[in-house]
mmCIF file as Biopython writes it, N, C-alpha, C and O atoms, coordinates in Angstrom:
data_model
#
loop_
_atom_site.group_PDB
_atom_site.id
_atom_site.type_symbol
_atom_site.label_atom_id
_atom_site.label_alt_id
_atom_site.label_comp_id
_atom_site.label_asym_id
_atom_site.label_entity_id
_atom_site.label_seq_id
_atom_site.pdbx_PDB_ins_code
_atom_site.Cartn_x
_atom_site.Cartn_y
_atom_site.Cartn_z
_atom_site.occupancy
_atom_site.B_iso_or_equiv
_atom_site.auth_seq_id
_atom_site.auth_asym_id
_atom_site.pdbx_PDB_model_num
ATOM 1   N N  . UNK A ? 1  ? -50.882 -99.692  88.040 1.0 0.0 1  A 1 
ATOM 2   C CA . UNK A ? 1  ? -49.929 -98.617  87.750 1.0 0.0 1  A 1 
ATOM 3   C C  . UNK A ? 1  ? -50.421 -97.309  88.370 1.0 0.0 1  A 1 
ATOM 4   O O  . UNK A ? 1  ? -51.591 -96.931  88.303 1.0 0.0 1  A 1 
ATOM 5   N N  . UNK A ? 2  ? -49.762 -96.871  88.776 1.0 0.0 2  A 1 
ATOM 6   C CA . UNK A ? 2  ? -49.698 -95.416  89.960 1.0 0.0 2  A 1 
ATOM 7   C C  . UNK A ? 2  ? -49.251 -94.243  88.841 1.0 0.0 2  A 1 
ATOM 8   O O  . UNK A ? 2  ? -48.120 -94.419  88.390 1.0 0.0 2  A 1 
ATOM 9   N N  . UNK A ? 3  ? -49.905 -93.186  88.377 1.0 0.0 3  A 1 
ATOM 10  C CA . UNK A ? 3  ? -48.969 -92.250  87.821 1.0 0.0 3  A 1 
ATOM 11  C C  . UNK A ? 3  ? -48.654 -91.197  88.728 1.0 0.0 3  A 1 
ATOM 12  O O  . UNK A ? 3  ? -49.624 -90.635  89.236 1.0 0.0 3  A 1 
ATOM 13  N N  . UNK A ? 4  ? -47.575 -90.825  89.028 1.0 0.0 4  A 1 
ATOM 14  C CA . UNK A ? 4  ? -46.811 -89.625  90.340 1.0 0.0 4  A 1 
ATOM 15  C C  . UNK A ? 4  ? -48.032 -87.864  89.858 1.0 0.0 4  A 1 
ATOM 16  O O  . UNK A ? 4  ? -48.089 -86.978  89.005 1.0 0.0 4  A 1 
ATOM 17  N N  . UNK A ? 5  ? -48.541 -88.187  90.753 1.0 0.0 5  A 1 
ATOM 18  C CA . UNK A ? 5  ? -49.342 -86.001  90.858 1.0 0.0 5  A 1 
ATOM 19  C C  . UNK A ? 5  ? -48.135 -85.529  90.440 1.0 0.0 5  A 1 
ATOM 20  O O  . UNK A ? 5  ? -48.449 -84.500  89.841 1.0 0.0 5  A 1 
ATOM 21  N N  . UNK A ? 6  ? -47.064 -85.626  90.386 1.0 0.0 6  A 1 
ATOM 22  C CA . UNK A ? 6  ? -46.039 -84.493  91.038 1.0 0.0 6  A 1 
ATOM 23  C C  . UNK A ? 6  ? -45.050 -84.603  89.730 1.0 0.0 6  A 1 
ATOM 24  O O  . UNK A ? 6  ? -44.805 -83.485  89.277 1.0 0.0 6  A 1 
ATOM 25  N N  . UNK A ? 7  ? -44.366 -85.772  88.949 1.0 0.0 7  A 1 
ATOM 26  C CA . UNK A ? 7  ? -44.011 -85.450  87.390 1.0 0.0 7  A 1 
ATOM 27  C C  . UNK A ? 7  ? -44.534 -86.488  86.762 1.0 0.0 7  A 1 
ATOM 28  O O  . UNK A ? 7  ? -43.820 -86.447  85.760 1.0 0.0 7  A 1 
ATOM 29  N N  . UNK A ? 8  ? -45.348 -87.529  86.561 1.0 0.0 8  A 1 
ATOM 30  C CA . UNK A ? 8  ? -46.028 -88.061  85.823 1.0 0.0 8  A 1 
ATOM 31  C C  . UNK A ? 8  ? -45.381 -89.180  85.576 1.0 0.0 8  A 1 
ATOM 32  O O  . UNK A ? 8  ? -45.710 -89.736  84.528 1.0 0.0 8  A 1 
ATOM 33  N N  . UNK A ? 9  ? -44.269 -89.870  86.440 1.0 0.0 9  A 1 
ATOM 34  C CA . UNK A ? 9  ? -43.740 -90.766  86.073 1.0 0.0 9  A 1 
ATOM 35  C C  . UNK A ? 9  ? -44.504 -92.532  86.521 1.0 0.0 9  A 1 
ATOM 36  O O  . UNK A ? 9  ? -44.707 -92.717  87.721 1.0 0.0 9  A 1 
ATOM 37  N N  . UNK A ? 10 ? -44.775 -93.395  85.786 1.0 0.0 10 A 1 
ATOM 38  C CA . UNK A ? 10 ? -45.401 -94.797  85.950 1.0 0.0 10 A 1 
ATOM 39  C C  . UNK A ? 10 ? -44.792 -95.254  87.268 1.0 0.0 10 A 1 
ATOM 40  O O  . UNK A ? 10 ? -43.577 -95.180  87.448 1.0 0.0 10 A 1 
ATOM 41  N N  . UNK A ? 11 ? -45.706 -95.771  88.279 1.0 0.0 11 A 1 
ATOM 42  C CA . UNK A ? 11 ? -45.199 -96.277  89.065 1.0 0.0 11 A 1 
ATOM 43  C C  . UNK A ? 11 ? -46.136 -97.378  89.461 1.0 0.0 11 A 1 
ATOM 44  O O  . UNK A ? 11 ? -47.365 -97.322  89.486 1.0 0.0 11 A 1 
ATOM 45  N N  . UNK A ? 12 ? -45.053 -98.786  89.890 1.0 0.0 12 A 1 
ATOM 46  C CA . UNK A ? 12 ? -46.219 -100.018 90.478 1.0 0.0 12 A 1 
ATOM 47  C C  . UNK A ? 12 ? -47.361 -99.658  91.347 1.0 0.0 12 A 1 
ATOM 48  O O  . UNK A ? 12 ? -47.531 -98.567  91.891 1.0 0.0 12 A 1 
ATOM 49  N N  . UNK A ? 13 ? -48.217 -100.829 91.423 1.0 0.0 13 A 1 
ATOM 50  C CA . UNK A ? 13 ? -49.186 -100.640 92.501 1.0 0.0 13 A 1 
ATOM 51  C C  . UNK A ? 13 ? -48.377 -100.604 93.819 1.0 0.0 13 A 1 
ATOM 52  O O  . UNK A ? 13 ? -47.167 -100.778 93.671 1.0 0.0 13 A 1 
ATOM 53  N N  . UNK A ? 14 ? -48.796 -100.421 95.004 1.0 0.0 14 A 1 
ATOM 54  C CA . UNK A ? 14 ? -48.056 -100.821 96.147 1.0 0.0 14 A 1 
ATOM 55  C C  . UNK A ? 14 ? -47.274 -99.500  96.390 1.0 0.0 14 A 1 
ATOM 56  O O  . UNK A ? 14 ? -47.594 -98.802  97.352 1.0 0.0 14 A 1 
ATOM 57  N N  . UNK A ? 15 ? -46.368 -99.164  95.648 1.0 0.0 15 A 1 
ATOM 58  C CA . UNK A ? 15 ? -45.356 -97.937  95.608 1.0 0.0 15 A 1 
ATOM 59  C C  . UNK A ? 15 ? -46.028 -97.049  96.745 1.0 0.0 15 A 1 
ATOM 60  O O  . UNK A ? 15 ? -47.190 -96.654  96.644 1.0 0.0 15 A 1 
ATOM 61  N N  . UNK A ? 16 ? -45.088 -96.721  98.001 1.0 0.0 16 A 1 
ATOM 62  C CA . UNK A ? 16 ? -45.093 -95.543  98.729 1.0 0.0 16 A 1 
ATOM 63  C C  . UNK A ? 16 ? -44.772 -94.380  98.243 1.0 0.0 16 A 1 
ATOM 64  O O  . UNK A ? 16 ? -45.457 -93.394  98.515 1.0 0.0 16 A 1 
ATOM 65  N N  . UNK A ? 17 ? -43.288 -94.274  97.161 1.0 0.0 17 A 1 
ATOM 66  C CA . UNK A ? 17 ? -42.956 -93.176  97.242 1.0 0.0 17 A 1 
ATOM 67  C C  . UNK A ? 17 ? -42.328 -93.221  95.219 1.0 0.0 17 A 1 
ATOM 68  O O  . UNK A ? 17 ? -41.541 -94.048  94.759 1.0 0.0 17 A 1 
ATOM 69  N N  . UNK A ? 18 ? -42.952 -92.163  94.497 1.0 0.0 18 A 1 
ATOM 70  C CA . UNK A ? 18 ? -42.495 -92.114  93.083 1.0 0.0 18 A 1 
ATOM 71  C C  . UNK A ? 18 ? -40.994 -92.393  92.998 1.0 0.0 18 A 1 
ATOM 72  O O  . UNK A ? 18 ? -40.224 -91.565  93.484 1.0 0.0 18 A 1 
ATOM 73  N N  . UNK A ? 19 ? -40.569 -93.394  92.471 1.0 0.0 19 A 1 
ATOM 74  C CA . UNK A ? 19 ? -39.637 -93.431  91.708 1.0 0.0 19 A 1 
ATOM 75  C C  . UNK A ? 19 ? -38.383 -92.426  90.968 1.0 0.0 19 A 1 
ATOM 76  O O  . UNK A ? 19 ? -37.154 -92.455  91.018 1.0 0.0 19 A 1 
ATOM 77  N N  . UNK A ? 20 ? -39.174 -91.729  90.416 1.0 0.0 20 A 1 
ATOM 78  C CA . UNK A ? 20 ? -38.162 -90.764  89.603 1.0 0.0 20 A 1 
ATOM 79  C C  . UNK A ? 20 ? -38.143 -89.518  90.451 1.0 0.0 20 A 1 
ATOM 80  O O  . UNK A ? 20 ? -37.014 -89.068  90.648 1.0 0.0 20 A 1 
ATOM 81  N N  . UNK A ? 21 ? -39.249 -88.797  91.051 1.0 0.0 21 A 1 
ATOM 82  C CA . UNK A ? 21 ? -38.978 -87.411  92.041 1.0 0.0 21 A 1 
ATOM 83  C C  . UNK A ? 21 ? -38.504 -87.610  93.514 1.0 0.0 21 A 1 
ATOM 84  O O  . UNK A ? 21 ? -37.807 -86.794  94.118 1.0 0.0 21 A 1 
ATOM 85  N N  . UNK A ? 22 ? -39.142 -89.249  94.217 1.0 0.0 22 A 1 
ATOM 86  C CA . UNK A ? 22 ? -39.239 -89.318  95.509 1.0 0.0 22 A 1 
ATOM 87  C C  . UNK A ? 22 ? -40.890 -88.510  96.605 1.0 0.0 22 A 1 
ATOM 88  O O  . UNK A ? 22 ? -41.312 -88.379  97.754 1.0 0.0 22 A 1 
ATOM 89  N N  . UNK A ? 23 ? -41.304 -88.123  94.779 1.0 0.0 23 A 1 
ATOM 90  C CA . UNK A ? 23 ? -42.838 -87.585  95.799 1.0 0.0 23 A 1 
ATOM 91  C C  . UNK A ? 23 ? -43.970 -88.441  96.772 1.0 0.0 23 A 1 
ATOM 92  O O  . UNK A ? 23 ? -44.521 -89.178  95.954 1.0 0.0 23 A 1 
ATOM 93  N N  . UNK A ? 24 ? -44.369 -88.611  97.641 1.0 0.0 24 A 1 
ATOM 94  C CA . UNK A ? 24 ? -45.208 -89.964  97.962 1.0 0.0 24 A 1 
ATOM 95  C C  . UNK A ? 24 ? -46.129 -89.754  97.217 1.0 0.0 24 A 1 
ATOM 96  O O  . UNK A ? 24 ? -46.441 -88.721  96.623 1.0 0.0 24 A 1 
ATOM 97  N N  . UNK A ? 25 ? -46.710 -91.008  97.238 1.0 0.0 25 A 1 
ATOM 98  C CA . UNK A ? 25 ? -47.929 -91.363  96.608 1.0 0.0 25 A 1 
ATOM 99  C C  . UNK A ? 25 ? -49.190 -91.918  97.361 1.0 0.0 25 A 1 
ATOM 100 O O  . UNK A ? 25 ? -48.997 -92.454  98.452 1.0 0.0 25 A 1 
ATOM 101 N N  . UNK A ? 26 ? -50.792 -91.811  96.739 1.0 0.0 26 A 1 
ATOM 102 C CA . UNK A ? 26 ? -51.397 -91.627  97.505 1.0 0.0 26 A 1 
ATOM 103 C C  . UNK A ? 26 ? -52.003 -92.950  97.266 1.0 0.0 26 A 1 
ATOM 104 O O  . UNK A ? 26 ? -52.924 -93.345  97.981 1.0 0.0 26 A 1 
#
């Protein structure tokens, strides 16, 4: 699980880009 820097939303492993803002992830 990935949590987004940018609003804190849960995101899978793997994930390029957060879910709920569209912020990338690192």
């Amino acid at each position: 699980m990935i949590i987004c820097q940018k609003c804190g939303a849960k995101n899978p492993v793997g994930t390029r880009f957060c879910g709920e803002c569209g912020n990338k992830l690192f």
